[in-house]
C-alpha positions as CSV (number, residue, x, y, z in Angstrom):
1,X,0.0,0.0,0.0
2,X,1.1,3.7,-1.0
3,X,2.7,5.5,2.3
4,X,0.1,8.2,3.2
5,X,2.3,11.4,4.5
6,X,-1.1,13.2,5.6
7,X,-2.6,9.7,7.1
8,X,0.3,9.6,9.7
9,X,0.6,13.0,10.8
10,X,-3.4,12.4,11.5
11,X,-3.4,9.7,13.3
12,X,0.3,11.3,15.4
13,X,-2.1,13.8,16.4
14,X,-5.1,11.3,17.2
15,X,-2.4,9.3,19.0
16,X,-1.6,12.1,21.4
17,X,-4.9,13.2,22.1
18,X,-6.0,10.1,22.9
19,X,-2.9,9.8,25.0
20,X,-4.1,13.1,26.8
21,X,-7.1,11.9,27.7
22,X,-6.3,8.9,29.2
23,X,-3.3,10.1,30.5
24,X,-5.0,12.8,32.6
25,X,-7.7,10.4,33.3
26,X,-5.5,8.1,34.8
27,X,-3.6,11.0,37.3
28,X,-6.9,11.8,38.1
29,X,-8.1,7.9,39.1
30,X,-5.1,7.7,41.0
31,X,-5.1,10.9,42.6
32,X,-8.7,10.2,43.9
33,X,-7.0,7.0,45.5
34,X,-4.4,9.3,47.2
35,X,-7.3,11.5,48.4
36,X,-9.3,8.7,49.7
37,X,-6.3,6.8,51.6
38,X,-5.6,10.8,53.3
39,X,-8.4,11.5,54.7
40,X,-8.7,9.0,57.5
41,X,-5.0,10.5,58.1
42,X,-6.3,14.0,58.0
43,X,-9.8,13.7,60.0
44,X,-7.7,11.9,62.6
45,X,-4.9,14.6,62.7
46,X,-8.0,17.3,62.9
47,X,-9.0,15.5,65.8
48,X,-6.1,15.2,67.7
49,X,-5.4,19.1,67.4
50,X,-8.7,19.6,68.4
51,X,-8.4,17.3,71.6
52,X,-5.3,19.5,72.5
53,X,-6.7,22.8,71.9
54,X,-9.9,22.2,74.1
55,X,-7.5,20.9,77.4
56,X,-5.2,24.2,77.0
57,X,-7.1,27.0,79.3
58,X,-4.5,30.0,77.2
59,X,-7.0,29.7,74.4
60,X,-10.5,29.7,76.0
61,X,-9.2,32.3,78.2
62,X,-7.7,34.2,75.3
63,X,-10.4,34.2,72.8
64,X,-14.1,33.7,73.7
65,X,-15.5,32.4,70.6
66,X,-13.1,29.4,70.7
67,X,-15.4,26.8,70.9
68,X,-17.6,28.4,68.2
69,X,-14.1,27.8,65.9
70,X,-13.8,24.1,67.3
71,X,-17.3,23.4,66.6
72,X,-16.9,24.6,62.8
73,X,-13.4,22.5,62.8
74,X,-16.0,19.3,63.7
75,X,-18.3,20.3,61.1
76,X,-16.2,20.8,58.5
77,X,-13.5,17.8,59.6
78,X,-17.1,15.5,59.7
79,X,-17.6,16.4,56.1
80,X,-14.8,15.2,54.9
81,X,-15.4,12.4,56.2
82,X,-18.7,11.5,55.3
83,X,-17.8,12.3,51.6
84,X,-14.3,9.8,51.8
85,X,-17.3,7.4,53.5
86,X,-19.3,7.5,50.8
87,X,-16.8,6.9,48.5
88,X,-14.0,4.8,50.6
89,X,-15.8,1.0,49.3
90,X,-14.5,2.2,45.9
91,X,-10.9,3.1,47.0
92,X,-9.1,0.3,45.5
93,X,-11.1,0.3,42.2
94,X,-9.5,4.0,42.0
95,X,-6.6,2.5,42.0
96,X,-6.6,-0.7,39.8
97,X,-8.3,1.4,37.4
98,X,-5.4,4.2,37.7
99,X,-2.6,1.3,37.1
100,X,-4.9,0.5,34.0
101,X,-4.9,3.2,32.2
102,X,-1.5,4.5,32.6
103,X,-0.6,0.8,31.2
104,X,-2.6,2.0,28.1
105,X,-1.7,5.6,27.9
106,X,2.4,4.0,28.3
107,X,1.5,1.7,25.6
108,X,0.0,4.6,22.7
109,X,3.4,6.8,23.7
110,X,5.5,3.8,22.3
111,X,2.9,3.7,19.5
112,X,3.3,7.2,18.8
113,X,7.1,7.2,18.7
114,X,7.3,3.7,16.1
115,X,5.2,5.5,13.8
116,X,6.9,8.7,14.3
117,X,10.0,6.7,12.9
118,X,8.2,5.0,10.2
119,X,6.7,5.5,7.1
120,X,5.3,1.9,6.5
121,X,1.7,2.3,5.6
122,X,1.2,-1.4,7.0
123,X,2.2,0.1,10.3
124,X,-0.3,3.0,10.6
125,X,-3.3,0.7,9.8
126,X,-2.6,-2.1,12.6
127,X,-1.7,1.3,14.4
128,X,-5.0,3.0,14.0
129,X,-6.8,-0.6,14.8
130,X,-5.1,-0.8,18.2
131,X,-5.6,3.1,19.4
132,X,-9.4,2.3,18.5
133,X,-8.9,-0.9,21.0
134,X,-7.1,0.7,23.5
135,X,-9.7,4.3,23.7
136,X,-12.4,1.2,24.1
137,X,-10.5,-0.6,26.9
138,X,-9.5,2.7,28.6
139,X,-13.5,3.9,28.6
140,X,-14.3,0.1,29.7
141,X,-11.7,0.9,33.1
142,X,-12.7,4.4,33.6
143,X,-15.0,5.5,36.6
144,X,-17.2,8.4,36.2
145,X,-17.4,9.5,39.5
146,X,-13.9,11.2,40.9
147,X,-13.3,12.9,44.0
148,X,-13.1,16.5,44.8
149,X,-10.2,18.6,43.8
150,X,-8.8,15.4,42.1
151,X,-8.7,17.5,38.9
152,X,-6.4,20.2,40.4
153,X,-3.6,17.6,41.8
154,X,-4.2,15.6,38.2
155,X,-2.9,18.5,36.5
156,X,-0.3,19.4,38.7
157,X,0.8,15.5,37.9
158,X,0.0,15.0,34.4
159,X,1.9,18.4,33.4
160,X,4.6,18.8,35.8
161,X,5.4,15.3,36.7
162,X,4.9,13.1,34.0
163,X,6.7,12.8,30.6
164,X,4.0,14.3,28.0
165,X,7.3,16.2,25.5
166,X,5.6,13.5,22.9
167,X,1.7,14.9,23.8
168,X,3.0,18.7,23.4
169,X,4.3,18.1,20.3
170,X,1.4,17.6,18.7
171,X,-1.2,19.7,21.2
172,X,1.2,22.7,21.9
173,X,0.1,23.1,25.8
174,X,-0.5,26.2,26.7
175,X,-0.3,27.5,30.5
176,X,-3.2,29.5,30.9
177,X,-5.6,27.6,29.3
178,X,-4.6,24.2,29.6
179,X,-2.5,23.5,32.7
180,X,-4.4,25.4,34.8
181,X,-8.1,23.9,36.0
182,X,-11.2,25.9,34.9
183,X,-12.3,25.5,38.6
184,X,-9.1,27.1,39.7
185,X,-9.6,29.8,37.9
186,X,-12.7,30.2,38.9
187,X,-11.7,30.3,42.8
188,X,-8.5,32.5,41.9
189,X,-11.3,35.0,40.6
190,X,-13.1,34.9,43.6
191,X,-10.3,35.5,45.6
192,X,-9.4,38.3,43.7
193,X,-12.8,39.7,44.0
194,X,-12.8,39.3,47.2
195,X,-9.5,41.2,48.2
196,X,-10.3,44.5,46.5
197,X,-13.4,44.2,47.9
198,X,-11.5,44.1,51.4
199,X,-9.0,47.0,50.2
200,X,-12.2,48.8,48.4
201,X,-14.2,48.9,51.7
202,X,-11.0,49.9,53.7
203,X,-10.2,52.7,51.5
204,X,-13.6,54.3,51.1
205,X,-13.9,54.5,55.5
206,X,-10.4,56.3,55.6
207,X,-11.6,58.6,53.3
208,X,-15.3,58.6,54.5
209,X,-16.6,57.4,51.5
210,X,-20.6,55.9,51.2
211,X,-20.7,53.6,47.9
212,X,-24.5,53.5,48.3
């Protein structure tokens, strides 16, 4: 069969965005597993601080809503853990899925870089037949359901800590839009709203100042 120049630089490409996807959806499987074996760790570390600040007298005498801060510590240390509870039966399937996929996403990089070095046309169609397999298998593994602020460390792993030169090539990353979660974004917004709000406020009552 007749080499296909524009057949390989399309399935390089399909190759590597395939190899994002299950790339980052593996970082984020295995990221919910770190999350979920933490927070036992956590609640109980919460706990314990707790424990110590309500035998220390300094700190009740010192500030009088103390206890109003220790009960929001409970309430916010108990949700936590009822949300690694509801999810904690599914732990290990995090991670079993995790090694899956990162078995598959290792497996289209070496794909990507044998037909990067070839031009055999036989190679790009038993290629293209296995990515198809593999995008199959990797949506058969795949759990819908992650936990939260899984996608934040994901990123942080899939584009700081993992090889992906062979992914950029073809994707061209960018910082702003890509490595950086949409949710982050959102919350560094917020904050930012937030602060000149603060400095807003504080400079209108040196100065007087009624905004309505």
């Amino acid at each position: 069969m007749e080499y296909n120049k524009n057949k390989k630089e399309a399935l390089l490409r399909s190759l590597a965005e395939n190899g994002y996807n299950i790339g980052f959806g593996a970082k984020r499987h295995l990221k919910s597993y770190d999350i979920l074996s933490m927070v036992p760790r956590l609640f109980s570390f919460i706990i314990i601080c707790i424990g110590i600040i309500q035998m220390t007298n300094f700190y009740t005498k010192q500030f009088g809503k103390i206890n109003d801060c220790i009960s929001a510590i409970l309430i916010i240390a108990g949700i936590i853990a009822l949300v690694a509870d509801l999810s904690s039966e599914n732990k290990e399937d995090y991670n079993k899925k995790g090694i899956i996929l990162i078995m598959l996403f290792n497996e289209l990089r070496d794909m990507y870089n044998q037909v990067k070095k070839s031009d055999e046309n036989d190679l790009l169609v038993s290629t293209e037949k296995r990515m198809r397999e593999i995008v199959k298998e990797a949506s058969e593994n795949s759990i819908s359901n992650q936990i939260w602020f899984s996608n934040w460390w994901a990123h942080h792993s899939f584009f700081y800590e993992t090889q992906i030169d062979w992914i950029n090539n073809e994707l061209q990353f960018k910082v702003w839009n890509d490595k950086i979660p949409a949710t982050l974004k959102l919350f560094i917004f917020i904050i930012l709203l937030f602060i000149i709000a603060i400095v807003g406020n504080r400079i209108c009552s040196a100065y007087s100042i009624k905004l309505f």
